[in-house]
C-alpha positions as CSV (number, residue, x, y, z in Angstrom):
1,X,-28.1,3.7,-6.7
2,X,-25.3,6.1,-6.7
3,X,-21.4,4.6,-6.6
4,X,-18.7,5.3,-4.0
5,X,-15.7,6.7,-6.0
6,X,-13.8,6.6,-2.9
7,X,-14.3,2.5,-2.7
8,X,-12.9,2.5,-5.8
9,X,-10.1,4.7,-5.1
10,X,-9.6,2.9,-2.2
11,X,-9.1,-0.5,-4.1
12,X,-6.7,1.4,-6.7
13,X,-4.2,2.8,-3.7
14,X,-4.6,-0.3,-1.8
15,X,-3.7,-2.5,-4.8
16,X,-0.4,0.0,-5.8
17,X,0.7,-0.2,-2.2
18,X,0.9,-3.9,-2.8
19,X,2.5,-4.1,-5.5
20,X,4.9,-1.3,-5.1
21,X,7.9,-2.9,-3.3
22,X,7.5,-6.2,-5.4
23,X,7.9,-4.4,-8.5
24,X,10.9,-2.2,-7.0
25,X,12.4,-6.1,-5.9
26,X,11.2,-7.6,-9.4
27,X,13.2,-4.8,-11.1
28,X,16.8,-4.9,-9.6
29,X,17.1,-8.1,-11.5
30,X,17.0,-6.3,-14.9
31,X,19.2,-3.2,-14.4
32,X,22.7,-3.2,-13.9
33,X,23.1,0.2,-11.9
34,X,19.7,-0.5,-9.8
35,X,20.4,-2.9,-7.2
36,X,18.4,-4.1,-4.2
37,X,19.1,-2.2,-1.6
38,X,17.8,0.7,-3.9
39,X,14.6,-1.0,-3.9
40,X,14.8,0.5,-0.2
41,X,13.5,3.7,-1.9
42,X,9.8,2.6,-2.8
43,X,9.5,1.9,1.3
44,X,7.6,5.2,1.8
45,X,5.9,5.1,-1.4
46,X,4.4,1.8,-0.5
47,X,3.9,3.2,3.4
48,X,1.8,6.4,1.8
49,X,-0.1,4.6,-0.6
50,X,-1.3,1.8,2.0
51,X,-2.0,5.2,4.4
52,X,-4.2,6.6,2.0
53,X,-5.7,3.7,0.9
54,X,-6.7,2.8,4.5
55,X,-8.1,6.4,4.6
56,X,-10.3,6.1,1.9
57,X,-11.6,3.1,2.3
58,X,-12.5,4.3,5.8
59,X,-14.5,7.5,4.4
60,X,-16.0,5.4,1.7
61,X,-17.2,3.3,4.3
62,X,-18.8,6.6,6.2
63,X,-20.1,7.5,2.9
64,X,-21.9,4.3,2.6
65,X,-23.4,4.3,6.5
66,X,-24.6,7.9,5.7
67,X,-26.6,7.4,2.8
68,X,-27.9,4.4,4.3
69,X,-26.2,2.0,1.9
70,X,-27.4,4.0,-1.4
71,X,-23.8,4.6,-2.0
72,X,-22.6,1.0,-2.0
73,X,-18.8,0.3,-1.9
74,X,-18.9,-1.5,1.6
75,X,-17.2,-4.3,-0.2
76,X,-14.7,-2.1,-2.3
77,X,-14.2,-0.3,0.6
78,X,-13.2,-3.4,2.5
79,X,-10.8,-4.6,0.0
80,X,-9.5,-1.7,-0.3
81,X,-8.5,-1.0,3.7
82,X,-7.7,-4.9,3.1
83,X,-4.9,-3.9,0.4
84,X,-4.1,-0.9,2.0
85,X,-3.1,-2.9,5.6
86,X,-1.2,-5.8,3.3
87,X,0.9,-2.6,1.6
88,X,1.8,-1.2,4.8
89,X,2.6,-4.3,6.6
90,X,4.8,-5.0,3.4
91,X,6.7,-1.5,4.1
92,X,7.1,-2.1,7.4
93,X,8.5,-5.5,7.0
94,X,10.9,-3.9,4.2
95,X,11.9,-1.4,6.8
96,X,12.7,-3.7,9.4
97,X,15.2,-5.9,6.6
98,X,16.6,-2.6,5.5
99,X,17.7,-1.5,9.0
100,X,18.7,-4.6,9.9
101,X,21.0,-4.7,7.0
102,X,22.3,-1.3,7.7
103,X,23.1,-2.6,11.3
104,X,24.8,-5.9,10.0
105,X,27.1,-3.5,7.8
106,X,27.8,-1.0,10.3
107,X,28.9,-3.8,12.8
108,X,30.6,-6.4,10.3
């Protein structure tokens, strides 16, 4: 059986999408000159890596119906659109905080 690189790949993006905005969060508490609102800056980071993850994962999953499951990775490939969703839904929800902070500040 041959492996699905894209699976793989898939899990990898998926998995940095997550983690992306928690790190950026995780690290304002040990600089002085990076504070949260700069964490606002990995938004789109996490939002690309969860897209890309999302559109591995779906052509590793086309890979894997082609070859008639030689290729494996349905699983990978799962976890991966999995991880990719959770990183985008993190972004977004990031997004939404950010912009509602911006309107609290522009209106108090």
């Amino acid at each position: 059986m041959t492996g699905n690189s894209r699976a793989a790949s898939s899990v990898a993006l998926g998995a940095l999408a997550t983690l992306t905005l928690p790190v950026a969060i995780f690290a304002t508490r040990y600089s002085d000159s990076y504070d949260l609102l700069h964490a606002g800056f990995a938004i789109p980071i996490a939002a690309a890596l969860g897209i890309a993850a999302v559109i591995l994962a779906r052509r590793a999953r086309l890979a894997a119906r082609a070859t008639l499951g030689r290729a494996d990775g349905m699983k990978a490939a799962r976890a991966g659109r999995l991880l990719g969703i959770l990183g985008l839904c993190l972004a977004a929800s990031a997004t939404i905080a950010v912009s509602v902070y911006g309107v609290l500040i522009a209106v108090g």
